[in-house]
Every structure is written in C-alpha cells, then in structure tokens.
C-alpha positions, 0 to 999 in steps of 0.5 A: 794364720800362724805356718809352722816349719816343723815338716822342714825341720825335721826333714833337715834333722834326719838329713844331718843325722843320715850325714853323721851316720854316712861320713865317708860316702864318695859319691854325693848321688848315692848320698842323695839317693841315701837321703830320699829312702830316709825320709821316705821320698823314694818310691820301690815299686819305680826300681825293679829288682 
C-alpha cells in the first residue's frame, strides 16, 4: 500500500509561506499561535472574546 505525504507537505507549505509573510514577529508563541489559526488546528469556541 502506497502512503502519501501530501498532508504533511502542505501543512509545511503554508508554514513557511505564513514565515515569509510574518518576517519580523518577536514572539515565537504568537508565531505559533499564527500557525495553528492558518492551518486550521485552532479551535474558536476554546478562547471567548
């Protein structure tokens, strides 16, 4: 059975592409924090406003 890593890569795309975009960011939680809205893995309803 053939496994692709298409998920993984384009995780990794929009990663660097959300790098490029956020050059200039101090804060490596908020750059993490950046990443996980981007790709999705960031859940609203957890952070009331």
């Amino acid at each position: 059975k053939k496994i692709s890593s298409a998920i993984s890569e384009g995780i990794n795309n929009k990663i660097k592409r959300l790098k490029r975009m956020a050059y200039g960011y101090k804060d490596a939680d908020y750059f993490r924090l950046k990443i996980h809205q981007h790709c999705g893995l960031l859940n609203p309803r957890r952070y009331p406003q």
